[in-house]
KOLKETOR-36638 format. One line per 2 residues: number of its first residue (from 1); their letters; for each residue x, y, z of C-alpha. Coordinates in pm, 1 decimal, always signed. Last residue first. Layout:
<sites>
NUM) a) X Y Z | ...
</sites>
This chain:
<sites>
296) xx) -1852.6 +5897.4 -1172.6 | -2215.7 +5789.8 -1139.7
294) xx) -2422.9 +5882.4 -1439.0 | -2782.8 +6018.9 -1359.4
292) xx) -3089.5 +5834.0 -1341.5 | -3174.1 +6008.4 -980.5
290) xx) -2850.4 +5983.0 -820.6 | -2563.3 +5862.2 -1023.9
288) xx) -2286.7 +6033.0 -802.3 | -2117.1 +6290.1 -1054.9
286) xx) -2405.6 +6311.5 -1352.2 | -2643.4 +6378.5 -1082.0
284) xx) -3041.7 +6410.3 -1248.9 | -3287.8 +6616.9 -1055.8
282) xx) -3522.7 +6512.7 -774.2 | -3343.9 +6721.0 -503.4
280) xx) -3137.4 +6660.1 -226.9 | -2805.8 +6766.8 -419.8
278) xx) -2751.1 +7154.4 -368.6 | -2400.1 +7253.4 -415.7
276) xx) -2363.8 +6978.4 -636.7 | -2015.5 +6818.2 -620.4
274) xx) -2115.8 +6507.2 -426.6 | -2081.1 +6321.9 -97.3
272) xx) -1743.0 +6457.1 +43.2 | -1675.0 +6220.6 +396.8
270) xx) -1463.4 +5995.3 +199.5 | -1244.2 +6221.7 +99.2
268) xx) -1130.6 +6227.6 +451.0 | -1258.5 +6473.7 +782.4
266) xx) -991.1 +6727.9 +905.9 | -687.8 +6663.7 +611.0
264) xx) -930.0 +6647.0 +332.0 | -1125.5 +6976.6 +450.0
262) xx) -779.1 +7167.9 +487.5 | -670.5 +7038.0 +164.6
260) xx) -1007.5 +7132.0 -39.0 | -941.8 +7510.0 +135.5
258) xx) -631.5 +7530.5 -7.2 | -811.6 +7456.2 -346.9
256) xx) -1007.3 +7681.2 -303.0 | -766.5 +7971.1 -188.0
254) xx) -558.4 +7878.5 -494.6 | -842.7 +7868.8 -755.1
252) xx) -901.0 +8191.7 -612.2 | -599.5 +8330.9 -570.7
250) xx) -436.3 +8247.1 -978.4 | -663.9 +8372.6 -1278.4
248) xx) -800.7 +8647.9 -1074.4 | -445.1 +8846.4 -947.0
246) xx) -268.9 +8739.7 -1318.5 | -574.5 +9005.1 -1463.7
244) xx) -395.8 +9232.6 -1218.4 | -516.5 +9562.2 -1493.7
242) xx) -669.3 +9368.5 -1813.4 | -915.6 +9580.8 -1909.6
240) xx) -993.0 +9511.9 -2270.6 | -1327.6 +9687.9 -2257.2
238) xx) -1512.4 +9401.1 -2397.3 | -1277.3 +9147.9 -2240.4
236) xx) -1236.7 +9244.3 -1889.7 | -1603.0 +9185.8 -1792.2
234) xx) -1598.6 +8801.2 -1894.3 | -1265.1 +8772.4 -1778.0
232) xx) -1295.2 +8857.1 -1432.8 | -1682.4 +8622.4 -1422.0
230) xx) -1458.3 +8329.8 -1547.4 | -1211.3 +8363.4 -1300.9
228) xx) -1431.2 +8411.8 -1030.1 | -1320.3 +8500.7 -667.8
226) xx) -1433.9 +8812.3 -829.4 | -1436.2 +9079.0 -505.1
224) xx) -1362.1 +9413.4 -660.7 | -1017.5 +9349.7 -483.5
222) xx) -963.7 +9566.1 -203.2 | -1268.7 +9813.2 -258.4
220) xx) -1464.2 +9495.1 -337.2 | -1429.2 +9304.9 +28.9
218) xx) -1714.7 +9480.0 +275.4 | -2006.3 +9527.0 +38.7
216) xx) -1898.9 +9276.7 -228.9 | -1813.3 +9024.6 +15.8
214) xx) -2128.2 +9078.3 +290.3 | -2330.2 +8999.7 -41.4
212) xx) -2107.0 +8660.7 -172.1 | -2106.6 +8549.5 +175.3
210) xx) -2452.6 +8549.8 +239.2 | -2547.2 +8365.2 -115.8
208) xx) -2315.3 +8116.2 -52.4 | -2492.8 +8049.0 +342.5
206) xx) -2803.4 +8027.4 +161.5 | -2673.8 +7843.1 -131.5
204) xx) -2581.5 +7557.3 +172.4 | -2855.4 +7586.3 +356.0
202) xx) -3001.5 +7253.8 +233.6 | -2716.9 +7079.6 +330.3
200) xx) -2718.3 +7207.5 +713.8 | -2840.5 +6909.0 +898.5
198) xx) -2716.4 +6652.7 +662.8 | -2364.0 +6784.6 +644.6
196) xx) -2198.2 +6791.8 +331.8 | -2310.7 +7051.8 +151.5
194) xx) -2241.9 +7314.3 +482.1 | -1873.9 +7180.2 +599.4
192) xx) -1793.3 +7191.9 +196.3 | -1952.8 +7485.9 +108.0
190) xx) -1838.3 +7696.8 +424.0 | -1452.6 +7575.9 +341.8
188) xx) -1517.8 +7708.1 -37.5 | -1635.4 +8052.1 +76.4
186) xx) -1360.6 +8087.9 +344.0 | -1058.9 +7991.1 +65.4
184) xx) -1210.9 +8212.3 -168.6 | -1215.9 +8496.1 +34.3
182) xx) -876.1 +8481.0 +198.7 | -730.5 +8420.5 -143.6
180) xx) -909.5 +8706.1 -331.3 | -810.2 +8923.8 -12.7
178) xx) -420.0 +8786.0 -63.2 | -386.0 +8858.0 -422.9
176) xx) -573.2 +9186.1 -364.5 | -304.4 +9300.1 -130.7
174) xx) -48.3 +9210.8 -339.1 | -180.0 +9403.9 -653.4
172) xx) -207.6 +9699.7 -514.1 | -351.1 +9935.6 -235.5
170) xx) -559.7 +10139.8 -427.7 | -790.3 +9833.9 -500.8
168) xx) -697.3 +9516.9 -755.4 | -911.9 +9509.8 -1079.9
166) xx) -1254.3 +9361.6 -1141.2 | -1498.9 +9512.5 -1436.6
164) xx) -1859.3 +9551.1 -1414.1 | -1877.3 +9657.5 -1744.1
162) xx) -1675.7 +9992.0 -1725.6 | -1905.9 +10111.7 -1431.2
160) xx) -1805.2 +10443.7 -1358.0 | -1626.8 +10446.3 -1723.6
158) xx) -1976.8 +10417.2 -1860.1 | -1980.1 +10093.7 -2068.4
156) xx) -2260.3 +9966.3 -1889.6 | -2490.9 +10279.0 -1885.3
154) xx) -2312.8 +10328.0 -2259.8 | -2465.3 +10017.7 -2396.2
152) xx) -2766.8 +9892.2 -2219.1 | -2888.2 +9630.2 -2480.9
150) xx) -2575.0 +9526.4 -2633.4 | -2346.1 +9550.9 -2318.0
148) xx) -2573.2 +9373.1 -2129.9 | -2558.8 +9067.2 -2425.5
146) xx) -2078.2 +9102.3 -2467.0 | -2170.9 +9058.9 -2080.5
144) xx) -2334.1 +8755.7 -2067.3 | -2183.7 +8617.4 -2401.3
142) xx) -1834.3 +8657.8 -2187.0 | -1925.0 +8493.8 -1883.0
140) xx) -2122.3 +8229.9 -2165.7 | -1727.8 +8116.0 -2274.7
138) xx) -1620.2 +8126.7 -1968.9 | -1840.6 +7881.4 -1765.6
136) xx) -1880.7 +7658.1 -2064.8 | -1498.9 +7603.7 -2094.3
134) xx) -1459.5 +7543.2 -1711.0 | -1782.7 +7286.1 -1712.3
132) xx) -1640.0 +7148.1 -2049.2 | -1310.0 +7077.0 -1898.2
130) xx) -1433.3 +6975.5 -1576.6 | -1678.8 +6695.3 -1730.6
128) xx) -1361.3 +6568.1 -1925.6 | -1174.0 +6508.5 -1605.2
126) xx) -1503.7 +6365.7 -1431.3 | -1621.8 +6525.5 -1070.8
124) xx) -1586.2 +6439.5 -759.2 | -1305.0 +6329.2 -725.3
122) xx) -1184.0 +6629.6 -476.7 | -926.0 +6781.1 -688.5
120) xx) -1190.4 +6797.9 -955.8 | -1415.7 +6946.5 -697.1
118) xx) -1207.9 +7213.2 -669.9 | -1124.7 +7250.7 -974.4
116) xx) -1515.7 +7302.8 -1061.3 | -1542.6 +7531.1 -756.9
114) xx) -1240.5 +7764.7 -906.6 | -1417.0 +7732.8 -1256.9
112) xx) -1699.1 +7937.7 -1131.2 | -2078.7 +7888.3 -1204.2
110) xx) -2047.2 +7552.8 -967.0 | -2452.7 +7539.7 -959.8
108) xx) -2495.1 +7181.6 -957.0 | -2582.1 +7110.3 -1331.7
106) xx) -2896.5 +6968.6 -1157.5 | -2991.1 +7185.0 -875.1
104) xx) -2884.9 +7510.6 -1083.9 | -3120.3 +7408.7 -1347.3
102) xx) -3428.3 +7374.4 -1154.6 | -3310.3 +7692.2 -951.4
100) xx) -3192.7 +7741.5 -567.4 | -2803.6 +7765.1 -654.1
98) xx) -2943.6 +8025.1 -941.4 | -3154.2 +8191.1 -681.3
96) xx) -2922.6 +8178.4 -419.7 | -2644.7 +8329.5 -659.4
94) xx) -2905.2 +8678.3 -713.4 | -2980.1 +8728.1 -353.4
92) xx) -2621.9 +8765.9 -319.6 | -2564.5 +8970.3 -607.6
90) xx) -2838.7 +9188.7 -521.6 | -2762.0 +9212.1 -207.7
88) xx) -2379.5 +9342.6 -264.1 | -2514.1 +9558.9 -494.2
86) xx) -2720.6 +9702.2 -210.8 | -2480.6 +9693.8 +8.8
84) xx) -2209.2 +9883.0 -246.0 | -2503.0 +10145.0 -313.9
82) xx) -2500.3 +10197.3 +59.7 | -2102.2 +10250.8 +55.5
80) xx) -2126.1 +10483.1 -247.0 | -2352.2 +10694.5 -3.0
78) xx) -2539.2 +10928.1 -288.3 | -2878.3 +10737.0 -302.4
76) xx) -3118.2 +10884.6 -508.6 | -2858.4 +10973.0 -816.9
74) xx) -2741.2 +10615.6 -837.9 | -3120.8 +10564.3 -791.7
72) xx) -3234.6 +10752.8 -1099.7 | -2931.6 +10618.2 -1336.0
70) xx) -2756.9 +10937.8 -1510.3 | -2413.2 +10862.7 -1285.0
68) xx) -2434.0 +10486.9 -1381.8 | -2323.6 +10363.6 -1079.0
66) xx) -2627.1 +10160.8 -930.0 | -2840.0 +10040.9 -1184.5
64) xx) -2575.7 +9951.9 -1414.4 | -2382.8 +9754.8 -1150.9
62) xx) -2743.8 +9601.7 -1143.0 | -2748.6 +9511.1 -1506.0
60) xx) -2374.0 +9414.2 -1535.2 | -2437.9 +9165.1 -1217.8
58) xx) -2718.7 +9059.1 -1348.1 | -2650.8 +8975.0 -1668.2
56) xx) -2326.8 +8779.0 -1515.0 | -2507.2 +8578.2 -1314.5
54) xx) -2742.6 +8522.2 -1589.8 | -2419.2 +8387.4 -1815.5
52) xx) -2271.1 +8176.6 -1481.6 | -2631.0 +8009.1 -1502.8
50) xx) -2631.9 +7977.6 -1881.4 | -2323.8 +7782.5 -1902.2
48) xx) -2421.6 +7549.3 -1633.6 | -2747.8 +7518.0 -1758.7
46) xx) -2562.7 +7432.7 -2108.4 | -2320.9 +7163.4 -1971.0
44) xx) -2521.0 +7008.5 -1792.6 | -2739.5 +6906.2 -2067.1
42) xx) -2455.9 +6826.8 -2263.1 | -2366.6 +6545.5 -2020.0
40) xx) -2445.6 +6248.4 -2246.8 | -2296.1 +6311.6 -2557.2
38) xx) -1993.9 +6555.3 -2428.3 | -1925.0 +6333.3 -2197.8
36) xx) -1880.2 +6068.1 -2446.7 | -1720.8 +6218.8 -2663.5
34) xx) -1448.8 +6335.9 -2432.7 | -1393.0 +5978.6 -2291.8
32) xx) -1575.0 +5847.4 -2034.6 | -1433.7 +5558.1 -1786.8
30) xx) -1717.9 +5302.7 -1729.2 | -1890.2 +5328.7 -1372.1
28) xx) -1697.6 +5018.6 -1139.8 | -1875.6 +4699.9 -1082.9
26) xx) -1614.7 +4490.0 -877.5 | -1491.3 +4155.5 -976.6
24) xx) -1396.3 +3952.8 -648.9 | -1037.6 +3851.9 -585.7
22) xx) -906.5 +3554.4 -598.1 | -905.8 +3330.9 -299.1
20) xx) -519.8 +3147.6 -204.4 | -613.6 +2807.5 -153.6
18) xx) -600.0 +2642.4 +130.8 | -966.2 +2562.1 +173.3
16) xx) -1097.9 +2436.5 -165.7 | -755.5 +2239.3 -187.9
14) xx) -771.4 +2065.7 +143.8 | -405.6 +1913.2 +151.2
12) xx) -335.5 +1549.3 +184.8 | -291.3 +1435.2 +512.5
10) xx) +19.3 +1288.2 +678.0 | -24.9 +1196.2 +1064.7
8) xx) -235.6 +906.0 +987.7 | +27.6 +700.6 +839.2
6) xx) -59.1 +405.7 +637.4 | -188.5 +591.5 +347.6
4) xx) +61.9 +802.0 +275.1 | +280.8 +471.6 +284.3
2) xx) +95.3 +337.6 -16.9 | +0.0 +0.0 +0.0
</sites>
């Protein structure tokens, strides 16, 4: 006989137990190329567009209202810090509405290419979505303006309004640098704590919409508060201001992003649930897949 067989203390390995398991498949979203995106995200892509373009409507329009030297309440209210609250409402009230809006909640109401950086930093958002959100975003904060100027022309051209335009304050370049930075990096650290928090998430274009207002009314005469890239550009063009144009393209995404960093190191990527600034709603997510949408 075999001597394997004769001695009890030799047994013959348990295949099925011993063996090393292989790994499970996981389902993952597919990986979307340009095309792609651009075929099934289009939709976002145009609200998105269109939101930063109204934003900038208004803010031409109501920069209109206020400094135009012939314009009946620039002439009614003579305090150039009241009309700076008042703008500074306007422009607040104006970004909850568009955060608050059927298209905001579903394109997720970045209307800056600092957010959509951001979020790309984050995860939470496609390369090739990013691209066309941050090509989108200035190409209708230029139609938004190039339309105001159209329509309105010389109460938005007017040098006391010069479309709305952003350049650093009397005290230079520097100074602005650091404003836009300190700004952008406090707006983008109260999105993040606010969107993704369940008992505050639904404040979230509130608290925006706050900080934008008590920005222009406290912030502009350092920097003419942008914290916008897209929206800096968009009024810069027409006129061809380009006075600390470097100041726009650079702090804000900076300040964001520094912001992003802070957030990762006190509560984990994991703990950042989406890219819309308002996501509890019944609308499409092309970045987490609620709703029909297309996870990431």
């Amino acid at each position: 006989m075999n001597a394997i067989e004769n001695n009890p203390l030799i047994e013959t390995p348990n295949l099925a137990v011993e063996a090393m398991p292989f790994p499970q498949p996981t389902s993952r979203a597919p990986q979307l190329g340009a095309f792609d995106c651009l075929s099934l995200h289009w939709p976002e892509y145009l609200m998105e567009a269109s939101l930063l373009g109204a934003f900038m409507v208004s803010a031409c329009v109501f920069g209109a209202l206020y400094e135009f030297p012939r314009s009946p309440v620039h002439q009614a209210i003579m305090s150039s810090f009241l009309r700076r609250v008042l703008m500074g409402m306007s422009m607040g009230m104006t970004a909850v509405a568009i955060i608050y809006s059927p298209w905001g909640k579903q394109s997720g109401a970045h209307i800056n290419p600092s957010v959509t950086l951001t979020f790309l930093r984050l995860g939470k958002i496609r390369g090739w979505d990013a691209v066309f959100y941050i090509a989108s975003q200035f190409a209708c904060a230029v139609s938004g303006v190039a339309l105001v100027a159209l329509l309105l022309g010389k109460a938005v051209s007017d040098p006391a309004v010069r479309y709305v335009v952003t350049t650093p304050g009397p005290n230079g370049p520097w100074i602005a640098l650091l404003a836009e930075f300190v700004i952008a990096t406090i707006l983008m650290s109260a999105v993040l704590y606010c969107s993704n928090h369940h008992r505050f998430a639904r404040y979230t274009g509130l608290v925006a919409g706050l900080l934008v207002a008590t920005y222009i009314t406290l912030e502009a005469p350092f920097s003419g508060m942008s914290m916008n890239p897209a929206r800096t550009f968009g009024s810069a063009l027409p006129p061809m201001i380009w006075d600390g144009l470097w100041v726009y393209l650079t702090a804000p995404p900076l300040g964001m992003l520094f912001a992003a960093e802070l957030y990762l190191w006190q509560r984990g990527r994991q703990s950042v649930k989406c890219c819309k600034l308002h996501h509890d709603n019944n609308k499409r997510c092309i970045f987490c897949g609620a709703n029909g949408g297309f996870a990431s």
